[in-house]
Every structure is written in structure tokens, then in C-alpha cells.
TORLUM-444216 format. One line per 3 residues: number of its first residue (from 1); for each residue x, y, z of N, C-alpha, C. Coordinates in Angstrom, 2 decimals. Layout:
<rs>
NUM	X:Y:Z:X:Y:Z:X:Y:Z ~ ...
</rs>
This chain:
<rs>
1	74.90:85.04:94.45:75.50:84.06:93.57:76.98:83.90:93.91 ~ 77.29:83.19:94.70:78.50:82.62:95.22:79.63:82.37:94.20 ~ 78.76:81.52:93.43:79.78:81.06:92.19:80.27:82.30:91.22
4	79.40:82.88:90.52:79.85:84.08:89.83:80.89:84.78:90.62 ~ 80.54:85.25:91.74:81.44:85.84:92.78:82.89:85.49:92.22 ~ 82.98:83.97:92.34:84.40:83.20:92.82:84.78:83.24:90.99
7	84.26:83.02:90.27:84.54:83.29:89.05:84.88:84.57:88.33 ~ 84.26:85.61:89.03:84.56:86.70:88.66:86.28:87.02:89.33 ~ 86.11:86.33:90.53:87.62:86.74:91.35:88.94:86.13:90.81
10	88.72:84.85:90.23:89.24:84.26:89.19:89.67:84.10:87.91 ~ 89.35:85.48:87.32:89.18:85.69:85.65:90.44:85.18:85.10 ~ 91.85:85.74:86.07:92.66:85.26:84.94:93.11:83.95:85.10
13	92.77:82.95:86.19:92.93:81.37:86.33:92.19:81.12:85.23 ~ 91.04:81.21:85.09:89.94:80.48:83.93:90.39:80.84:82.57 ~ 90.80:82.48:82.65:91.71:82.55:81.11:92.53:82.09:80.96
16	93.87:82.15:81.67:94.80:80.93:81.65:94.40:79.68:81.33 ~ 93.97:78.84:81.88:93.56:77.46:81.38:92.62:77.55:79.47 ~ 91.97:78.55:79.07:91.62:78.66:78.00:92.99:78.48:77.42
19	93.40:79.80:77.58:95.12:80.10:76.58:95.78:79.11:76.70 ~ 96.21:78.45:77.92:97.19:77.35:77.71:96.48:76.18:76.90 ~ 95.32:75.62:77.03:94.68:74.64:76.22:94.76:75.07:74.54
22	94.60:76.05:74.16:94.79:76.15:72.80:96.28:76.87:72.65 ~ 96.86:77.31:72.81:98.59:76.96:72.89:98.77:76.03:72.30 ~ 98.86:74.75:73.53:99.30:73.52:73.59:98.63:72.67:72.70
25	97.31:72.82:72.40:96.42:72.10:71.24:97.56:72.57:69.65 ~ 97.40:74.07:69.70:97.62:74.24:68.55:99.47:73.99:68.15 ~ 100.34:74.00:69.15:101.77:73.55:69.15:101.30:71.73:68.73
28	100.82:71.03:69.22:100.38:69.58:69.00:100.25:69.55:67.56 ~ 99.34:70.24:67.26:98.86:70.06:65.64:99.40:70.51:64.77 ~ 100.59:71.64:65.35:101.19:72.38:63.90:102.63:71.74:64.29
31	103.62:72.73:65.00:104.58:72.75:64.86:105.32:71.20:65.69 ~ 104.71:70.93:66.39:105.18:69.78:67.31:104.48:68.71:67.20 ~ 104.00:68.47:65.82:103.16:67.85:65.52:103.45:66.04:65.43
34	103.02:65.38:65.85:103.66:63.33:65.54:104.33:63.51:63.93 ~ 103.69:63.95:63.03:104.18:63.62:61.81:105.00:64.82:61.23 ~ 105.14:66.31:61.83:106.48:66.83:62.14:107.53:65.97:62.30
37	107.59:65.33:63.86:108.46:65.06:64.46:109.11:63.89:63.73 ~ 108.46:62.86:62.52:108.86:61.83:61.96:110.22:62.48:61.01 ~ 109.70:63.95:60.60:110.61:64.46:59.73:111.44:65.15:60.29
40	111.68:66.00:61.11:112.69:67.04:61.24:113.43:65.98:62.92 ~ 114.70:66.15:63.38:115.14:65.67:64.30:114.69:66.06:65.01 ~ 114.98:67.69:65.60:114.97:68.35:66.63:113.52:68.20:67.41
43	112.48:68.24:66.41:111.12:67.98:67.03:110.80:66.60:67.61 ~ 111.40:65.48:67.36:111.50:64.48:67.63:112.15:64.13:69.13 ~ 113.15:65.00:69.26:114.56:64.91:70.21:113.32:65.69:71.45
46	112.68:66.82:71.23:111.77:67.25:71.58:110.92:67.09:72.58 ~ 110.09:66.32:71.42:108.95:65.19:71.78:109.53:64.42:72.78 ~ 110.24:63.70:72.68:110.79:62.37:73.38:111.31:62.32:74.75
49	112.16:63.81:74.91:112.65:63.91:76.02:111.59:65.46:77.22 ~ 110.88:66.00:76.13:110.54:66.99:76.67:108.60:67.21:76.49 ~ 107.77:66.01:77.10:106.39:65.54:76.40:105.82:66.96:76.71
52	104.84:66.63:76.18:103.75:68.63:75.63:103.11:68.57:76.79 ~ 102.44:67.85:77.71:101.39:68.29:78.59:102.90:68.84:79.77 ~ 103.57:68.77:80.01:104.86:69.43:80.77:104.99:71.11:80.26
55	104.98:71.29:79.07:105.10:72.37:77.96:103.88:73.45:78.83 ~ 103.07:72.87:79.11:102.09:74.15:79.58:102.27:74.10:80.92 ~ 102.68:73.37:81.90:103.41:73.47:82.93:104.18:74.86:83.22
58	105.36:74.42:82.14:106.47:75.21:82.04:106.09:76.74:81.32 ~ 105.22:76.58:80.79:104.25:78.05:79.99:103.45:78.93:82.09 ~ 102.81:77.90:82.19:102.46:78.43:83.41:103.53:78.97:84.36
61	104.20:78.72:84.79:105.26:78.95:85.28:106.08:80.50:84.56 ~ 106.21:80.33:83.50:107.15:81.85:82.46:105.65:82.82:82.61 ~ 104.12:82.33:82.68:103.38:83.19:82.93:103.16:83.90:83.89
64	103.95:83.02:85.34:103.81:83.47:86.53:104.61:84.75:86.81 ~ 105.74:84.59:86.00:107.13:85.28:86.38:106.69:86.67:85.39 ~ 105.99:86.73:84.59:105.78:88.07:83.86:104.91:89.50:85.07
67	105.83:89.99:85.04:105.34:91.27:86.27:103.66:91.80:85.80 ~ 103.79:91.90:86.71:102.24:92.15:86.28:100.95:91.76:85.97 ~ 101.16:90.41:86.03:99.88:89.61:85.77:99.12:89.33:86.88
70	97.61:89.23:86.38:96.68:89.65:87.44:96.60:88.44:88.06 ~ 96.37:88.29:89.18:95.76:87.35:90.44:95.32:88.26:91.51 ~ 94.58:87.68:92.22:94.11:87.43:93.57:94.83:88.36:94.10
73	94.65:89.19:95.46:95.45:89.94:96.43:96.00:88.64:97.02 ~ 95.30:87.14:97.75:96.21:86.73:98.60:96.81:85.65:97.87 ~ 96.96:85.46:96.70:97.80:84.77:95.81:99.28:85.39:95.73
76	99.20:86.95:95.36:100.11:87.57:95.42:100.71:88.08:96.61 ~ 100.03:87.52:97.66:101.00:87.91:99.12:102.23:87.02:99.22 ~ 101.92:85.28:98.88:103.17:84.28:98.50:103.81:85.04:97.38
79	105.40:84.69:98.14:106.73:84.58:97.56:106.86:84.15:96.06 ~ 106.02:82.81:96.22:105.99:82.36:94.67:104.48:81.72:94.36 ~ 103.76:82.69:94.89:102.14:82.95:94.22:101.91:82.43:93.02
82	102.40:83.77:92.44:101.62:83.93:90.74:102.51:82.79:90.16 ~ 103.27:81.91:90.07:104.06:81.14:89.61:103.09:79.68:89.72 ~ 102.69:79.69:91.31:102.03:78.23:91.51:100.56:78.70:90.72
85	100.12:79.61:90.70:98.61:80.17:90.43:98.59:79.88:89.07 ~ 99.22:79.84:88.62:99.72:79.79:86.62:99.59:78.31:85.81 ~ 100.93:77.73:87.34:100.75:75.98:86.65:99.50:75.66:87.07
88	98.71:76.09:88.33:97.61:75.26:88.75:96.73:75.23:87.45 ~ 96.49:76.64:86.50:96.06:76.93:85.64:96.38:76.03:84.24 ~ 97.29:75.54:84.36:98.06:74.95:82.92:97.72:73.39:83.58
91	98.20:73.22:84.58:97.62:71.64:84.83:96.36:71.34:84.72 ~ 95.33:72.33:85.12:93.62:72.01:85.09:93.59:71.84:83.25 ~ 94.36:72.98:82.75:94.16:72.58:81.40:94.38:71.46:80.29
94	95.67:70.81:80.90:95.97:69.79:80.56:94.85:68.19:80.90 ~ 94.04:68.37:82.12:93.72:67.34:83.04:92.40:67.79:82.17 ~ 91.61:69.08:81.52:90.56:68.92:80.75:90.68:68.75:79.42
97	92.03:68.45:78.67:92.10:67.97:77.33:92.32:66.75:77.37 ~ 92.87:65.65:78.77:92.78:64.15:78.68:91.46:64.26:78.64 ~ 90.68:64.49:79.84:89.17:64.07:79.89:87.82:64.02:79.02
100	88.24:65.20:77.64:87.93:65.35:76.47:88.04:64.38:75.66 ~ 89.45:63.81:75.98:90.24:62.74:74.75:89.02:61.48:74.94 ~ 89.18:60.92:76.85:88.07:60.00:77.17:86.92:60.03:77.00
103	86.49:60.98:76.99:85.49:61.72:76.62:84.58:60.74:75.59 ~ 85.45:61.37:74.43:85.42:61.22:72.83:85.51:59.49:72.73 ~ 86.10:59.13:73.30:86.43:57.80:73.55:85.16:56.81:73.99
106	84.82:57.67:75.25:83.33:56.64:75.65:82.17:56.58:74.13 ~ 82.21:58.04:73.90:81.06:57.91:72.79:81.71:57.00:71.58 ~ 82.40:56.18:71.47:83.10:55.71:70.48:83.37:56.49:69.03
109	83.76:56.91:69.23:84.86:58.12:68.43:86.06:57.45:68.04 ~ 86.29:57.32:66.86:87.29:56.74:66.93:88.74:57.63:66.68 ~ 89.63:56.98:67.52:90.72:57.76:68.02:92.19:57.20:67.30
112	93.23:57.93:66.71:94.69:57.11:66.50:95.01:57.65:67.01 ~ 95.86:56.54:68.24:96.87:56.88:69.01:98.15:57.16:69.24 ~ 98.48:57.78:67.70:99.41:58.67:67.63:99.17:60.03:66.88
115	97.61:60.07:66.81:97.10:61.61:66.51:97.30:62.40:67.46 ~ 97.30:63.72:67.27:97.35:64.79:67.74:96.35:65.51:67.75 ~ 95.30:64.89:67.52:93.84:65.41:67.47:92.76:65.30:68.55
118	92.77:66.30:68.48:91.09:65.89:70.08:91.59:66.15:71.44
</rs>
């Protein structure tokens, strides 16, 4: 089983993309929330200049730099490995909460497009 193999070698890419998806879900819905941001400035100033799917980017990245985190032997032979190994992780996560959103969308679901939901 090839795949298990490559999945098993992978554990903490696939956990990463879990963690960063609910992170970033749950920063969306609570604290950085559209109707937060109507009220308080700073979340607004935030929002505007600093958008959330970047946020797990930048999470991937501070995950890379924490000593010790597991990857791959030849991930960790690059200079800046665990750093790219992290966002790749936070971008797949981001690229499966649009495709969710469309998702939800084909089945006609109906969506406001300034929710923070889904």
C-alpha cells in the first residue's frame, strides 16, 4: 500500500493542514470575525490590510521555525525545509476551505458573502 506508506511519512503535513484549517476557521468566526471587525478598529485595520487565508501562511511559516517539529529526513536536509514544508501545509489548507465554500455553493447552499461561515 503505497499510499498509506506516503501518508504515514507525512503525518505531520496532513496534521498541519487539519490545525491550520480550524485555527483559521475558528479566528474567522470568533475573534476576527466580519461583524467583530464592524465594531472594534483594530480588527478591521486587520482584516483590510492583513486578509486571513495569508494568516495561515504566516502560521505555517512560525510553525516551521519552532525547533523540533517533525518532517521528513529530506525535508530537513534544506536550509529552509521545515519552513516551506509548513506553508505548503497551510496553503493546501486554505485551497481546501475555498473548495468547500464552492463546494456548498454547487449544491445550492445558500451563502452571505460577508459570512464567515463554511
Amino acid at each position: 500500500m503505497p499510499y498509506l506508506d506516503l501518508a504515514l511519512a507525512n503525518w505531520s503535513f496532513l496534521a498541519a493542514i487539519a490545525a491550520f484549517y480550524v485555527i483559521v476557521k475558528t479566528l474567522k468566526d470568533g475573534p476576527l470575525s466580519a461583524g467583530r471587525a464592524a465594531e472594534v478598529r483594530w480588527v478591521r485595520f486587520l482584516r483590510q490590510w492583513f486578509p486571513l487565508p495569508l494568516l495561515a501562511l504566516v502560521l505555517g511559516v512560525g510553525t516551521g521555525l519552532v525547533p523540533g517539529m517533525p518532517v521528513p529526513p529530506i525535508v530537513a536536509e534544506f536550509p529552509r525545509g521545515p519552513e516551506i514544508y509548513y506553508v505548503g501545509a497551510a496553503a493546501v489548507a486554505v485551497l481546501w476551505r475555498d473548495m468547500y465554500k464552492e463546494w456548498r455553493k454547487y449544491r445550492g447552499e445558500t451563502t452571505d458573502p460577508d459570512s464567515d461561515r463554511g
